[in-house]
Backbone as numpy.savetxt, mean C-alpha at the origin, in Angstrom:
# Nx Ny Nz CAx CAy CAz Cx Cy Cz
-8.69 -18.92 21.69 -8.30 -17.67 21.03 -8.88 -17.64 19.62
-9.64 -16.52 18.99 -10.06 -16.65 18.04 -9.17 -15.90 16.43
-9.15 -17.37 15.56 -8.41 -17.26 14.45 -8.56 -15.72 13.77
-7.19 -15.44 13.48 -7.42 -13.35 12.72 -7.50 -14.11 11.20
-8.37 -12.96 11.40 -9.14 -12.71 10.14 -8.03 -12.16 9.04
-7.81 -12.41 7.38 -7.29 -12.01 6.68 -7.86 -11.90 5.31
-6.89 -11.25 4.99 -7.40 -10.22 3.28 -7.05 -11.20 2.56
-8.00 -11.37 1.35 -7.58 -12.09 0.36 -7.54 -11.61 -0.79
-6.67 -12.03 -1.69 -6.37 -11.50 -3.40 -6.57 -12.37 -4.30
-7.88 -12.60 -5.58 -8.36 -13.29 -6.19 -7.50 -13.04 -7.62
-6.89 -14.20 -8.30 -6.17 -13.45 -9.57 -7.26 -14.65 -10.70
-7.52 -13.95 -12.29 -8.00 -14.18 -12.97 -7.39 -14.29 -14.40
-8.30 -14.56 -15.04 -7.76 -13.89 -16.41 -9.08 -14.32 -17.63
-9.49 -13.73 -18.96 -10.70 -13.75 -19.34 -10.04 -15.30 -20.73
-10.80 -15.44 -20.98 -10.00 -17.32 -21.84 -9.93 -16.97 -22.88
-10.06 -15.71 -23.46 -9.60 -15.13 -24.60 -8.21 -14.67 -24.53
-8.00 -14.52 -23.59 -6.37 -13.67 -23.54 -6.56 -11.86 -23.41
-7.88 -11.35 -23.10 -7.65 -10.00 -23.42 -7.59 -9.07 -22.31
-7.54 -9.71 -20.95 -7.47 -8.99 -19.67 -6.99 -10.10 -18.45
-6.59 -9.23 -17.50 -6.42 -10.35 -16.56 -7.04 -9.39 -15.25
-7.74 -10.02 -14.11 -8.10 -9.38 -13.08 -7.53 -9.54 -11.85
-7.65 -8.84 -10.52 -7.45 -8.79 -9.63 -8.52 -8.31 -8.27
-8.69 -9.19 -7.90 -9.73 -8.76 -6.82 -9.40 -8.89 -5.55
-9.72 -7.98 -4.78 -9.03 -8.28 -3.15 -9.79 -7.69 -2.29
-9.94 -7.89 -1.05 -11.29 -8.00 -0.19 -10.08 -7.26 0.97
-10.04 -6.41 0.94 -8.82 -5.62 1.85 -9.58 -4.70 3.38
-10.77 -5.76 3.89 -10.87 -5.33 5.11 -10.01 -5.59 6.18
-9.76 -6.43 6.57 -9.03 -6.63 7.63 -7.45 -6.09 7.63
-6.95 -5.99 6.43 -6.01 -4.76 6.09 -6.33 -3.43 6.52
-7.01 -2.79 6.15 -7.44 -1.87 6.66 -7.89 -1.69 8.13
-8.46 -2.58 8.75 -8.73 -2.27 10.22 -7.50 -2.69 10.84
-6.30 -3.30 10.76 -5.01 -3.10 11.15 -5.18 -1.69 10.97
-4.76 -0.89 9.76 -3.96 -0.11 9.89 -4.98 1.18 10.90
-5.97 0.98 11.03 -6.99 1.79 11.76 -6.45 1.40 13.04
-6.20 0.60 13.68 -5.47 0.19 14.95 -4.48 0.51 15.17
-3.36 0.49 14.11 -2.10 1.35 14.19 -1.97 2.46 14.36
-2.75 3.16 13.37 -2.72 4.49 13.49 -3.64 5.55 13.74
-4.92 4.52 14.25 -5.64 5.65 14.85 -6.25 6.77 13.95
-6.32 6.41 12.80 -6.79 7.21 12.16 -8.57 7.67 12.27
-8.94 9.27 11.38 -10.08 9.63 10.89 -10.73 8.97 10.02
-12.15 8.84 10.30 -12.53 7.94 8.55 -11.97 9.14 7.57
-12.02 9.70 7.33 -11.56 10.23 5.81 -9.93 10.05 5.38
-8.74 9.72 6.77 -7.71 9.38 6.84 -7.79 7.91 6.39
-8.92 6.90 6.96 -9.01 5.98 7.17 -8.85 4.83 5.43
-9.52 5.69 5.11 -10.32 6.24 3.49 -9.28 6.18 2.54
-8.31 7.47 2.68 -7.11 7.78 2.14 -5.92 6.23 2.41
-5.63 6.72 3.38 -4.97 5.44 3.79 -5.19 4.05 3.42
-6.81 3.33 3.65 -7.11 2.16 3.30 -6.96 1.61 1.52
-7.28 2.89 0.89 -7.33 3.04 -0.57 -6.09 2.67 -0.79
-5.22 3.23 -0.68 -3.62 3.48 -0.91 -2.93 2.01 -0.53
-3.48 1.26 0.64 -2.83 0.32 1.31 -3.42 -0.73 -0.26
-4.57 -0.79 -0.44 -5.35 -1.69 -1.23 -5.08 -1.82 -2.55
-4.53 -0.55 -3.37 -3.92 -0.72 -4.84 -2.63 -1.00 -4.48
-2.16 -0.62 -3.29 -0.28 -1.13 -3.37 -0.40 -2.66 -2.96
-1.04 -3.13 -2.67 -1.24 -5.09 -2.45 -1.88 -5.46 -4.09
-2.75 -4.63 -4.87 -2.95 -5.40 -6.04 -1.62 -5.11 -6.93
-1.51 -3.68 -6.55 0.27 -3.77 -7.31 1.58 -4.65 -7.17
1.31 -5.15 -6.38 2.67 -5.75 -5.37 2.47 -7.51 -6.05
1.14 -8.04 -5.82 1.00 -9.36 -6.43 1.67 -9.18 -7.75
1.66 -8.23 -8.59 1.89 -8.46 -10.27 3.60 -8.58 -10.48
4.29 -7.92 -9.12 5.90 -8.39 -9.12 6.22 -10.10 -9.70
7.54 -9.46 -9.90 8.36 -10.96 -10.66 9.00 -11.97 -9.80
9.40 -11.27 -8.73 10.51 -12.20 -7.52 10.27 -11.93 -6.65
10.52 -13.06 -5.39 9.99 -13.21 -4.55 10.43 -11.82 -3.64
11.81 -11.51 -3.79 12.79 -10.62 -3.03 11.71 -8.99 -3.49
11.37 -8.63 -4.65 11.22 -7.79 -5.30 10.01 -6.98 -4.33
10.18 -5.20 -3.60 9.05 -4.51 -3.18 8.88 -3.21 -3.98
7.55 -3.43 -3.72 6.89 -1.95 -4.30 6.43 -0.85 -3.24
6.68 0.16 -3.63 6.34 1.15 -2.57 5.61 2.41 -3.77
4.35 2.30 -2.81 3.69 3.60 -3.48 3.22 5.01 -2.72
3.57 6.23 -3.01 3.41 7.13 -2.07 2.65 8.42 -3.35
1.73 9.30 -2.01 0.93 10.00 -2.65 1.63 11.52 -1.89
2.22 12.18 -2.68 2.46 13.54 -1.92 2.06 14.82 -2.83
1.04 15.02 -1.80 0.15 15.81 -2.11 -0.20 17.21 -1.22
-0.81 18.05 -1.92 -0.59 19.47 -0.63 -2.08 20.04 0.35
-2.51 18.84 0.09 -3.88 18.47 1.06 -3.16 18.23 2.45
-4.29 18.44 3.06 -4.17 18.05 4.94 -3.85 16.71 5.49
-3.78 16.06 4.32 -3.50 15.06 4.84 -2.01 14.52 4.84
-0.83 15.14 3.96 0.02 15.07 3.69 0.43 13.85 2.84
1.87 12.85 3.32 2.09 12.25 2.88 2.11 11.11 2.99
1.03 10.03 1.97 0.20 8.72 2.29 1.07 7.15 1.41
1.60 6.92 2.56 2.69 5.68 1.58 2.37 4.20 1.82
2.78 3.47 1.20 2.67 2.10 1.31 3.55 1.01 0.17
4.12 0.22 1.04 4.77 -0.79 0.61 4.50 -2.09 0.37
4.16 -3.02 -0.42 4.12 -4.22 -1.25 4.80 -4.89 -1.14
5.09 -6.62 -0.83 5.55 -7.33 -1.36 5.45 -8.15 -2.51
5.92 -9.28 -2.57 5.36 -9.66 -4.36 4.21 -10.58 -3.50
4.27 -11.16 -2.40 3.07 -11.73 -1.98 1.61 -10.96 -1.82
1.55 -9.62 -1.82 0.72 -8.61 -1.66 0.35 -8.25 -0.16
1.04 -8.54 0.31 1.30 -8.31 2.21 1.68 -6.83 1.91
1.29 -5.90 2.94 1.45 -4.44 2.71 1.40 -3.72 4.23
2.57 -2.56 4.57 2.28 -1.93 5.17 2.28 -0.12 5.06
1.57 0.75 6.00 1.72 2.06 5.58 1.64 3.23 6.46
1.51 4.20 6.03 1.28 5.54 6.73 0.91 6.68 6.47
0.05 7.20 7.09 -0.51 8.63 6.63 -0.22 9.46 7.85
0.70 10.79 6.81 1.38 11.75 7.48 0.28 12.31 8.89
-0.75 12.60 8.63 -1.83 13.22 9.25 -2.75 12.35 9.50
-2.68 11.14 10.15 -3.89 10.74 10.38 -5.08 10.84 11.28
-5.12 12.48 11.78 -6.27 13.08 12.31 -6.80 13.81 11.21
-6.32 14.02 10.05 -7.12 14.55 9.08 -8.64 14.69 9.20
-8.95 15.89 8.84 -10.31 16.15 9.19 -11.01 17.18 7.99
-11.93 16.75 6.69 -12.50 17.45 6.20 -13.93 16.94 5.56
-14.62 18.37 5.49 -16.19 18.60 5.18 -15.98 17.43 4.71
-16.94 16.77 4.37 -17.89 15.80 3.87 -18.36 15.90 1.63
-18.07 15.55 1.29 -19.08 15.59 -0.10 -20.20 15.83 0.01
-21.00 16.36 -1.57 -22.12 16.98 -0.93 -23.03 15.98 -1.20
-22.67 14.73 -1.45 -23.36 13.26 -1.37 -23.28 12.85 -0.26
-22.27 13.17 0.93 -22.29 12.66 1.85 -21.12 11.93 2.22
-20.28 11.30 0.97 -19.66 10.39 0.66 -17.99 11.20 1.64
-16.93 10.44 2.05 -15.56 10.83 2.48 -14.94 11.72 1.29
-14.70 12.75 1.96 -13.82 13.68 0.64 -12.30 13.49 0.60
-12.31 12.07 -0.03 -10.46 11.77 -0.04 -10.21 12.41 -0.83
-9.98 13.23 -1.95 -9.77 14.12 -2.85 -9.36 15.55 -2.32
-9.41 15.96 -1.79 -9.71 17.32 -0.92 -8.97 16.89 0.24
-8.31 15.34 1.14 -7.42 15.30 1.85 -5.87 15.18 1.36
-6.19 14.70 0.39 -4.75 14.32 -0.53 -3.95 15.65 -1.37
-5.31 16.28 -2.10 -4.64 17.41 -2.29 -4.13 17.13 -3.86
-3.27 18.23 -4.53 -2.42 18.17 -5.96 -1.42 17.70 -5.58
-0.36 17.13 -6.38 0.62 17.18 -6.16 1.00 16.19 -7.14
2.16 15.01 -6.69 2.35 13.56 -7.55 2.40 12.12 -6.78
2.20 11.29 -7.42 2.41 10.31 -6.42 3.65 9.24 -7.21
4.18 8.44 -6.52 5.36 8.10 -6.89 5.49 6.35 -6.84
5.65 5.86 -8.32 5.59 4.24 -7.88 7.50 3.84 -7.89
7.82 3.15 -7.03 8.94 2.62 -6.88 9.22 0.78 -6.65
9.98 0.01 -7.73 10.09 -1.08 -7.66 11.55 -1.22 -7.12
11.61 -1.50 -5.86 12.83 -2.85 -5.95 12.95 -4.15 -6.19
13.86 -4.12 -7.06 14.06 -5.49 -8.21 15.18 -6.25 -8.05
15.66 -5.78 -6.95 17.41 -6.45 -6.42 18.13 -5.86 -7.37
18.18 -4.83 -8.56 19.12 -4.70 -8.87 20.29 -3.06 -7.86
21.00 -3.06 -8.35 21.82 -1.48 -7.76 20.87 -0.51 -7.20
19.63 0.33 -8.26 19.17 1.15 -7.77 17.56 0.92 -8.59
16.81 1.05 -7.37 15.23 0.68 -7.59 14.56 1.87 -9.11
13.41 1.06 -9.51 13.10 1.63 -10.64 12.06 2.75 -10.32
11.81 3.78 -10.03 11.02 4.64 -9.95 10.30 5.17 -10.79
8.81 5.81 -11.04 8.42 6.37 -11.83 7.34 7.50 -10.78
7.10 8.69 -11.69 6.13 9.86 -11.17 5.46 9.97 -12.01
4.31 10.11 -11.56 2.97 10.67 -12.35 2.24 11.63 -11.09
1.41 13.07 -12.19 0.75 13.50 -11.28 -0.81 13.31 -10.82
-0.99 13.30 -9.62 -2.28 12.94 -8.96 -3.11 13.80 -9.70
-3.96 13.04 -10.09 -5.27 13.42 -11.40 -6.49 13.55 -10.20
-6.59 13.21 -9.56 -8.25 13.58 -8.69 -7.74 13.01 -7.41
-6.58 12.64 -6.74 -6.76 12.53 -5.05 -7.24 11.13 -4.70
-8.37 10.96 -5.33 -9.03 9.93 -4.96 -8.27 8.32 -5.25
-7.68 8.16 -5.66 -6.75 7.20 -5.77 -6.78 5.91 -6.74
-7.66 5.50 -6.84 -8.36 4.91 -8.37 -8.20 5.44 -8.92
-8.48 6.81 -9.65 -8.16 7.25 -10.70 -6.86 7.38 -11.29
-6.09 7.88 -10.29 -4.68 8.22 -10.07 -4.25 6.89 -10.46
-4.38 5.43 -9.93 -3.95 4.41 -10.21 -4.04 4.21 -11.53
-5.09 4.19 -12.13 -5.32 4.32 -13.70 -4.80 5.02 -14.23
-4.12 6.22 -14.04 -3.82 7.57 -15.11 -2.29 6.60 -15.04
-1.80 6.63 -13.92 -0.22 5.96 -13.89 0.07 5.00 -14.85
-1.11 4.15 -14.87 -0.71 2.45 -15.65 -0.90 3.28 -17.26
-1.74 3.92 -17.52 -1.69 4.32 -18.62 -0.45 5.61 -19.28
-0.01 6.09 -18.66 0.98 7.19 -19.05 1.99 6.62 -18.49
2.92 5.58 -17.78 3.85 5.19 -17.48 3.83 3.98 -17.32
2.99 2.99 -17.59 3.22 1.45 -18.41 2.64 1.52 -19.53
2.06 2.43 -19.88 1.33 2.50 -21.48 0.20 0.67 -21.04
-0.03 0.58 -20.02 -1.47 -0.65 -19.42 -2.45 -0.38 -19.61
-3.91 -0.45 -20.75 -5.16 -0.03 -20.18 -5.84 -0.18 -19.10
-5.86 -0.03 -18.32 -6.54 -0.22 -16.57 -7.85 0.20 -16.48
-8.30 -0.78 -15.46 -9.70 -0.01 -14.84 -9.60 -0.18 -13.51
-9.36 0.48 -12.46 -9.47 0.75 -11.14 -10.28 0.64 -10.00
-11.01 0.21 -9.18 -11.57 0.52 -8.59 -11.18 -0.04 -7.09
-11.44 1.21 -5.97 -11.34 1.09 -4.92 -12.23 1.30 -4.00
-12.60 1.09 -2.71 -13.72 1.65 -1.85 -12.86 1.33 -0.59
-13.53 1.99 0.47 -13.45 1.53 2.00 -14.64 2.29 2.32
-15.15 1.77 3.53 -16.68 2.18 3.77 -16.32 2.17 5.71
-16.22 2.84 6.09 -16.47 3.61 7.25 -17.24 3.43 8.25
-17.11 2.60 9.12 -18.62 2.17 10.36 -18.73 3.77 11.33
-19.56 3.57 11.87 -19.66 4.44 13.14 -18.89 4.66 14.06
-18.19 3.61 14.45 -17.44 3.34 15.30 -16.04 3.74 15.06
-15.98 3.89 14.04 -14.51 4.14 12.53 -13.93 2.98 12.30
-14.52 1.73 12.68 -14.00 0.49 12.16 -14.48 0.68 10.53
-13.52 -0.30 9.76 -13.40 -0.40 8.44 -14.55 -1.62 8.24
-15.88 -1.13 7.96 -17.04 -1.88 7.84 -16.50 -3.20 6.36
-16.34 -2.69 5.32 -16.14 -3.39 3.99 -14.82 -2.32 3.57
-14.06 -2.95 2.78 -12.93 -2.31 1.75 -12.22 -3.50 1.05
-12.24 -3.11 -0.24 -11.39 -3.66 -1.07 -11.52 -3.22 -2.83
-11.21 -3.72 -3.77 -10.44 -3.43 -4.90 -10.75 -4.13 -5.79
-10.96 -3.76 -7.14 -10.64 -4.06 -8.54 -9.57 -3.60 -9.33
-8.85 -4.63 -10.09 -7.95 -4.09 -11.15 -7.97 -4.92 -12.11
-8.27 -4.72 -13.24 -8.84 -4.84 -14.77 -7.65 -4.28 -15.40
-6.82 -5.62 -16.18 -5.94 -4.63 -17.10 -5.83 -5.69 -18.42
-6.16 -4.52 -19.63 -5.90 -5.34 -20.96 -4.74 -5.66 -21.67
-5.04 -6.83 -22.26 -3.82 -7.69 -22.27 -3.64 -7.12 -23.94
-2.52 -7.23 -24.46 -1.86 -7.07 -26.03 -2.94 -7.83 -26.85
-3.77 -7.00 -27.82 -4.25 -7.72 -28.76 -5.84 -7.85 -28.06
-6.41 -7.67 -27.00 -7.26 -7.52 -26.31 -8.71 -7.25 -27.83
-9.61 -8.27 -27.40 -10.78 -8.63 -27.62 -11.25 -7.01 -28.04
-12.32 -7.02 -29.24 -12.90 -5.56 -28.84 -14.07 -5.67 -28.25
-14.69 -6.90 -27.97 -15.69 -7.03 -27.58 -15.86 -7.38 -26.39
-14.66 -7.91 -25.88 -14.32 -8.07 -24.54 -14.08 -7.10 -24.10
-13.22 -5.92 -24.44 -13.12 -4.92 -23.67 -14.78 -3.32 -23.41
-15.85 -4.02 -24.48 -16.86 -3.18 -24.82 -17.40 -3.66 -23.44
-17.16 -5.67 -23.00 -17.95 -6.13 -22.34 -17.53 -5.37 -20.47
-16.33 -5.35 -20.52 -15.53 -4.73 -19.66 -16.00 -3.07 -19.41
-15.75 -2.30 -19.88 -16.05 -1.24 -20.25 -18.13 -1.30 -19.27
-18.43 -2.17 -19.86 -20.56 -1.78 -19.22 -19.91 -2.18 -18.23
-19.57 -3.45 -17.74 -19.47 -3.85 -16.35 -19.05 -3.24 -15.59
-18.04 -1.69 -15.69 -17.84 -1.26 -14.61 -18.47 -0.42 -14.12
-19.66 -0.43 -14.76 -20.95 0.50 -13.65 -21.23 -0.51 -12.29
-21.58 -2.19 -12.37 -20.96 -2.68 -11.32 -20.36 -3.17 -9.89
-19.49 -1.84 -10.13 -18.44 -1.53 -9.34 -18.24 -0.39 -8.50
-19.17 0.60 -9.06 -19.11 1.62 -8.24 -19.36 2.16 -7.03
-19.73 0.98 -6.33 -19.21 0.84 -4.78 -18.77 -0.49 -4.43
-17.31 -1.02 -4.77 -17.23 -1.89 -4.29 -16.93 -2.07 -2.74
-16.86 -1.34 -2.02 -16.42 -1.10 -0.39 -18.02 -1.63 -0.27
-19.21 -0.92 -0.22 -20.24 -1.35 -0.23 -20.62 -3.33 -0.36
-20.25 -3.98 -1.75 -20.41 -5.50 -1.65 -19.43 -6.12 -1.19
-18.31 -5.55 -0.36 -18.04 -6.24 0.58 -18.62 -6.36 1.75
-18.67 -4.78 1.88 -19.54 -5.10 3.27 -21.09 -5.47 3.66
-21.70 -6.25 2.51 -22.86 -6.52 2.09 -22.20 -7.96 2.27
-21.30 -8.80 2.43 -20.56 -10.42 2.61 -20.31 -10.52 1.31
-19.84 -9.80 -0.08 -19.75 -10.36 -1.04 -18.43 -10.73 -0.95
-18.48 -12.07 -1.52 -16.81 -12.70 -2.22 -16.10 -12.39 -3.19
-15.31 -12.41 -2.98 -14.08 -12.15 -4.00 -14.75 -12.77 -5.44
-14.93 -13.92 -5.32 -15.74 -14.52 -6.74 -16.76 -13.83 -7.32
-17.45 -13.40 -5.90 -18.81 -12.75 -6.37 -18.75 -11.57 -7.43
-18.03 -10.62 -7.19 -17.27 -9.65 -7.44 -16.72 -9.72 -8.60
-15.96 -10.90 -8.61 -15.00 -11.22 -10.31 -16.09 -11.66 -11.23
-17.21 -12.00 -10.98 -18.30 -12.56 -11.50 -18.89 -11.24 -12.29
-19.43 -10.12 -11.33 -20.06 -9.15 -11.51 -18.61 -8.73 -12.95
-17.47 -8.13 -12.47 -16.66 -7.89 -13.31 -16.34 -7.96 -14.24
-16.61 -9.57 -15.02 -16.68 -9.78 -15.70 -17.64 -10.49 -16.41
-19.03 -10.22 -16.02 -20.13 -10.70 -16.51 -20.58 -10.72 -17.81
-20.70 -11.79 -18.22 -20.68 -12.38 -19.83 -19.29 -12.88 -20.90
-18.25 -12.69 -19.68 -16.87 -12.92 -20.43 -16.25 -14.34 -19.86
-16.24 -15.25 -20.42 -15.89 -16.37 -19.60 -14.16 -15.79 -19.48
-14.36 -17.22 -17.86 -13.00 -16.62 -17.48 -12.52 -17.57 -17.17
-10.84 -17.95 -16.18 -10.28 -18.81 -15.82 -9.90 -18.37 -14.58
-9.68 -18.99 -13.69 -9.55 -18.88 -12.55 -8.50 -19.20 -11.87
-6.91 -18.37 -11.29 -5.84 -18.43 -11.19 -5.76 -19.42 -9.53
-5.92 -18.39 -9.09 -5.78 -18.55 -7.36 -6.44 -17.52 -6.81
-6.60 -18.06 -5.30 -7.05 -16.67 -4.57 -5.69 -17.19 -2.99
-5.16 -15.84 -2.68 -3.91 -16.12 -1.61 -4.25 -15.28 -0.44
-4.11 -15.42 0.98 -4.21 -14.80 1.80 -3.12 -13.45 1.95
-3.72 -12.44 2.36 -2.46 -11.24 2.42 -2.75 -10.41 3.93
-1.98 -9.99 4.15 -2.07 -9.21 5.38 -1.01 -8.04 5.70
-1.69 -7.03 6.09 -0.69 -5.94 6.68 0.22 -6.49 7.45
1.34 -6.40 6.95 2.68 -6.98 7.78 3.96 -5.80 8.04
3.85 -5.63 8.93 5.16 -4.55 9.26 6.39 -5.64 9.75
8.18 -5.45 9.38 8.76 -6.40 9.51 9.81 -5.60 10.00
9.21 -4.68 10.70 10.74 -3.53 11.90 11.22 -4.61 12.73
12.07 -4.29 13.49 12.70 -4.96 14.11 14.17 -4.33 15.20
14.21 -4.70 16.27 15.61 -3.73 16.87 16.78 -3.70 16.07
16.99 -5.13 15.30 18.61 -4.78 14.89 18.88 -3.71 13.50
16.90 -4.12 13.13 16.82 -3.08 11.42 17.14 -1.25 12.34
16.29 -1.11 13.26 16.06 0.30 13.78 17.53 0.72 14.27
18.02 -0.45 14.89 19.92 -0.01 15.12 20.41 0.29 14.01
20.56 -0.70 13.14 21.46 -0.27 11.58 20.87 1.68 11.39
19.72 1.48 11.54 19.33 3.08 11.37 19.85 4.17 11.90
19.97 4.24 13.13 20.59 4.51 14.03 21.86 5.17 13.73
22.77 4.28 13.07 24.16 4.11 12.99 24.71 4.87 11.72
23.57 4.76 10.62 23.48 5.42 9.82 22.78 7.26 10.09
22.34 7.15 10.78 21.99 8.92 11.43 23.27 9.28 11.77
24.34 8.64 12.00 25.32 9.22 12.52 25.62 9.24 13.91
26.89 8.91 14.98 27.50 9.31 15.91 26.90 10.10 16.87
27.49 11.42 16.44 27.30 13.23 16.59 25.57 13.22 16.72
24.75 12.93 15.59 23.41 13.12 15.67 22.67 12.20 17.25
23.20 11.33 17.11 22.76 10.04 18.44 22.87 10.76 19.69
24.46 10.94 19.59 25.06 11.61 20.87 24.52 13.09 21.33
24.12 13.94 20.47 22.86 15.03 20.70 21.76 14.77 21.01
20.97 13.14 20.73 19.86 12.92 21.01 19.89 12.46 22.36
20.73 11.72 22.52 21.43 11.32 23.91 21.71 12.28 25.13
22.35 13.45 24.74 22.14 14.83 25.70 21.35 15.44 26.24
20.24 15.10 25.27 19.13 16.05 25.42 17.43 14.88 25.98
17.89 13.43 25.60 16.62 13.02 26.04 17.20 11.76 27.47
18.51 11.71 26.96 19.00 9.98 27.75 19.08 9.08 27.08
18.21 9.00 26.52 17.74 7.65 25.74 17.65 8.42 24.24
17.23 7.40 23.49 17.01 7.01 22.17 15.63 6.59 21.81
14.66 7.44 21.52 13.10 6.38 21.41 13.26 6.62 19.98
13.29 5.32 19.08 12.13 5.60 17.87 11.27 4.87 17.36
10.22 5.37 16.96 9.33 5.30 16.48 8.97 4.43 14.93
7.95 3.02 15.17 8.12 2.90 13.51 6.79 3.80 13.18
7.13 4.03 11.55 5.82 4.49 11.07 4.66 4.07 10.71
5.18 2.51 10.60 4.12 1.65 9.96 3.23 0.90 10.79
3.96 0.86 12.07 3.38 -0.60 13.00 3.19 0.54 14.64
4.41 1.35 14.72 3.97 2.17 15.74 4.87 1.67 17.32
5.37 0.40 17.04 6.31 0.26 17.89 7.56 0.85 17.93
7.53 1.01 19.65 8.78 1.75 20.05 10.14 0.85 20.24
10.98 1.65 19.94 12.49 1.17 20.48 13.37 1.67 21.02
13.44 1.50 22.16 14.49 2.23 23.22 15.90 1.62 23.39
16.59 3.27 23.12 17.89 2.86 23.31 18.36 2.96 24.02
19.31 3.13 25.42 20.01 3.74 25.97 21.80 3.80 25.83
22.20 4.70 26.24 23.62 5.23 25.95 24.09 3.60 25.67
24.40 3.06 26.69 25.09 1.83 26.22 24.42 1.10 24.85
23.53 0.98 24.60 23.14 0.17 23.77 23.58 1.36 22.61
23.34 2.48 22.92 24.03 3.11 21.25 25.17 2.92 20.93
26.43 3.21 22.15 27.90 2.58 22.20 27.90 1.33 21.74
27.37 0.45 21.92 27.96 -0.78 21.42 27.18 -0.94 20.27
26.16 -0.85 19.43 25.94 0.05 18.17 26.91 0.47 17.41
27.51 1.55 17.87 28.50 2.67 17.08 29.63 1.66 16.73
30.34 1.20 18.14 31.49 0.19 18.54 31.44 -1.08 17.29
30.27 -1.68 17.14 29.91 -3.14 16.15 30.66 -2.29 14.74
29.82 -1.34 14.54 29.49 -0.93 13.10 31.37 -0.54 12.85
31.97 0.10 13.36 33.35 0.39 13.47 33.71 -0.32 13.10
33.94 -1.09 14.28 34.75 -2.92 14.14 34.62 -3.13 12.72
33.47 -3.34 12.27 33.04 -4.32 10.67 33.23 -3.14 9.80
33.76 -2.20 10.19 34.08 -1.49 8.80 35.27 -1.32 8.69
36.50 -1.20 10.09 37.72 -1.61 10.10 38.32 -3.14 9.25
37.13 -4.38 10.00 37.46 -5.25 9.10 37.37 -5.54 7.64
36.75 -4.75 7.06 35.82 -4.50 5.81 37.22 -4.13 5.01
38.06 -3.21 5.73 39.09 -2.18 4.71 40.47 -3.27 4.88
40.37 -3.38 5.94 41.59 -4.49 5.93 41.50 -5.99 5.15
40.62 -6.30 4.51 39.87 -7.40 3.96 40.43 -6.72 2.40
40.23 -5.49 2.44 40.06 -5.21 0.71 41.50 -4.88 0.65
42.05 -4.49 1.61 44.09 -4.44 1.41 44.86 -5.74 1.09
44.15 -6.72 1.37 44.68 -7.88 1.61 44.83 -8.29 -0.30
């Protein structure tokens, strides 16, 4: 059986103290989620982008428990494009429309901009505390790099430099995709950041030197060319969806009774659907009854626990 292939995330930092990097080679991320969901290259595009800054976002978390979820809702055809982070940078996602279908650029290039649409996109941390930290910013060009940058700068006050690609085979396999993130550190070099600043011409196809075999090093090299650097780790990551029957029951139970028992009338069963991974879960009447029946029980015991 032959070993799966996985995404890797290169972390850096320049030996001056004035930036730290992130590099990640997010093909095989992406051709998951092309398998999941069947997507258009220009869905593929949207989607892969989105999956690829929420894994460089997700590494920069504090605790292990701690997820990020980033979503783009926008009033393009493509609707609404989300993705979730762990602090390991494991990520899964979904695009509302992933038959999305539009013209072309007049370079030729995928018009993710024009699938995404205006609108805002929304970063959310859970941090284990009561209620997750949210922030909105509005989508500046669609394209999702940019948008990533406008965020770190108007709602972490971070200088950022962004860059994303996915590159599109014939076949609609995800030929090359992956990511840069460049962010300056307090007190940041001016000459380091002048040096930063040329280098990201670069970059402007990085989907391209991946799919040319470039490495993650190769890449941090180009990035930061002429800035010595130090070299953190590089960690394996992978699209990981972590549904499960007893998570999709709790769901269930929470829709309500009345809502089940209408779905139940009208189909027999219970199918749902994940969004991320695409597996089904079938319920039938009994299995919702004893569902409903559990959740009762433990909330009867729950009140009699707090009388005591």
């Amino acid at each position: 059986m032959q070993e799966k292939k996985q995404s890797k995330i290169l972390r850096a930092m320049s030996q001056d103290g004035s930036a730290r990097i992130f590099v990640i080679n997010s093909t095989e991320i992406v051709n998951e989620a092309i398998r999941y969901h069947h997507t258009t290259p220009t869905a593929s595009a949207a989607l892969g982008r989105t999956l690829t800054a929420a894994s460089l976002m997700g590494v920069q978390l504090k605790e292990k428990n701690n997820l990020l979820t980033l979503a783009f809702r926008g009033d393009g055809p493509a609707g609404t494009i989300l993705a979730t982070a762990d602090y390991y940078g494991n990520v899964k996602g979904y695009i509302q429309n992933p038959l999305v279908d539009v013209p072309k650029k007049s370079n030729g290039k995928l018009n993710v901009s024009a699938a995404v649409g205006h609108g805002s996109m929304t970063v959310t941390k859970d941090l284990g505390m009561r209620e997750p930290y949210t922030s909105q910013a509005p989508i500046v060009s669609g394209e999702i790099a940019e948008d990533i940058t406008s965020y770190y700068a108007a709602s972490e006050q971070t200088p950022t430099l962004c860059a994303l690609g996915v590159l599109v085979d014939v076949d609609y396999s995800c030929k090359g995709a992956g990511g840069v993130l460049i962010q300056l550190l307090p007190f940041a070099d001016e000459n380091t950041v002048n040096l930063i600043e040329r280098n990201a011409q670069f970059l402007a196809s990085v989907s391209n030197l991946f799919a040319q075999g470039k490495s993650n090093e190769e890449i941090l090299a180009l990035a930061f060319q002429d800035i010595p650097f130090d070299l953190f780790d590089e960690i394996s990551v992978d699209y990981l969806c972590d549904c499960s029957r007893e998570r999709t029951g709790r769901a269930l139970v929470a829709i309500g009774r009345k809502e089940v028992e209408d779905i139940l009338k009208e189909q027999g069963q219970v199918e749902v659907c994940c969004h991320f991974c695409d597996k089904k879960y079938i319920f039938s009447p009994e299995d919702c009854e004893a569902l409903f029946a559990e959740a009762e029980k433990n909330e009867a015991m729950a009140v009699e626990s707090n009388s005591d």
